[in-house]
N, C-alpha and C positions, 0 to 999 in steps of 0.2 A: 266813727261809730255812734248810732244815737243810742241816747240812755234816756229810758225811762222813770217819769217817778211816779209815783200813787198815792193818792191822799185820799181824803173824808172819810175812812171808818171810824168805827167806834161801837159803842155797846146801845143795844136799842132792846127794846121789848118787843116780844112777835107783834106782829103787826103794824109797824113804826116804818118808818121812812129813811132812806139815805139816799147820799150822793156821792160818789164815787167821779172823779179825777185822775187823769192820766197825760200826764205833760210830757215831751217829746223834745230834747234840747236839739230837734233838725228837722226838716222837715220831713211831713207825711203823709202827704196830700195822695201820693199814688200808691199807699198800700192800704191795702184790705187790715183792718185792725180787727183785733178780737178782745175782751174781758174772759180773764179765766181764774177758776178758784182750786184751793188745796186745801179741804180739810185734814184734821190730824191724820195722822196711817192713811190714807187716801191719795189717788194720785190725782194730779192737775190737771183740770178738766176746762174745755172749752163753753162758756155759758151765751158770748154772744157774741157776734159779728157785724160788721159793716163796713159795706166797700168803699173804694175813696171816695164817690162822687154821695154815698149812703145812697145809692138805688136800691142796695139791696140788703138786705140786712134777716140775721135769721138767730134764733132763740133756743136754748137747750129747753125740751118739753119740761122741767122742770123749774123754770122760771118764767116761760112763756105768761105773759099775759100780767106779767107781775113788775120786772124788769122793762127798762127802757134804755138803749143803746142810742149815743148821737157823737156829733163831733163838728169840730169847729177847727177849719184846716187853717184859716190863718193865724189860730192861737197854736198849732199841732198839737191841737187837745182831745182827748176823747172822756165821754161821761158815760157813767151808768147808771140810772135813776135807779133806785129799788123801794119798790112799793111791797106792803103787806108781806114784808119781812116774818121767816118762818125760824125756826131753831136750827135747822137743816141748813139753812143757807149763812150758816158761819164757816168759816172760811177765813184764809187771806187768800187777795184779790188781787190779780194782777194783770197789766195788759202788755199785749204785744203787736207785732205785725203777722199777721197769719202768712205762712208761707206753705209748700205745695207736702201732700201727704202729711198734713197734720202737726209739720215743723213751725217752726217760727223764725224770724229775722235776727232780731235784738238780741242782746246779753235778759237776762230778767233784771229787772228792781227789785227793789225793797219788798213790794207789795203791800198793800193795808189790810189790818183785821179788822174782819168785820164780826162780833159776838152776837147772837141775839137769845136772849133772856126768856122764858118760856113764864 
């Protein structure tokens, strides 16, 4: 079973920068991965995607254009850049392998929080 881990959060001021890490102890070359976040009382929500080969990649409208989804199959890593970080988008982060009707593959990780400071 592969297990994922999550790293590079942390506490940033709105408008500040992260980087976001999701390491794969198997490979993951042919699944469709996603970044998803859980704020408190909130349920876990899919923010972004990308297929294995990244043809195709697609954004929750609320971080579109802000957010950057990639991945590096021969490390079976996936990133998530996050620019121009907002108060709203604290959370912990975490990723999976997107599976059919909204499930997913994996066990969860840890996930990382992310704070950001208004």
């Amino acid at each position: 079973q592969v297990q994922l881990v999550e790293s590079g959060g942390g506490l940033v001021q709105a408008g500040g920068s992260l980087r976001l890490s999701c390491a794969a102890s198997g490979s993951i070359f042919m699944r469709t991965m996603g970044w998803y976040r859980q704020a408190p009382g909130k349920q876990r929500d899919l923010v972004a995607r990308i297929t294995s080969a990244g043809g195709s990649i697609t954004y929750a409208d609320s971080v579109k254009g802000r957010f950057t989804i990639s991945r590096d199959n021969a490390k079976n890593t996936v990133y998530l850049k996050m620019n121009s970080l907002k108060p709203e988008d604290t959370a912990v982060y975490y990723c999976n392998a997107a599976g059919a009707a909204g499930s997913v593959r994996y066990p969860w990780g840890q996930g990382t929080q992310v704070t950001v400071s208004s």
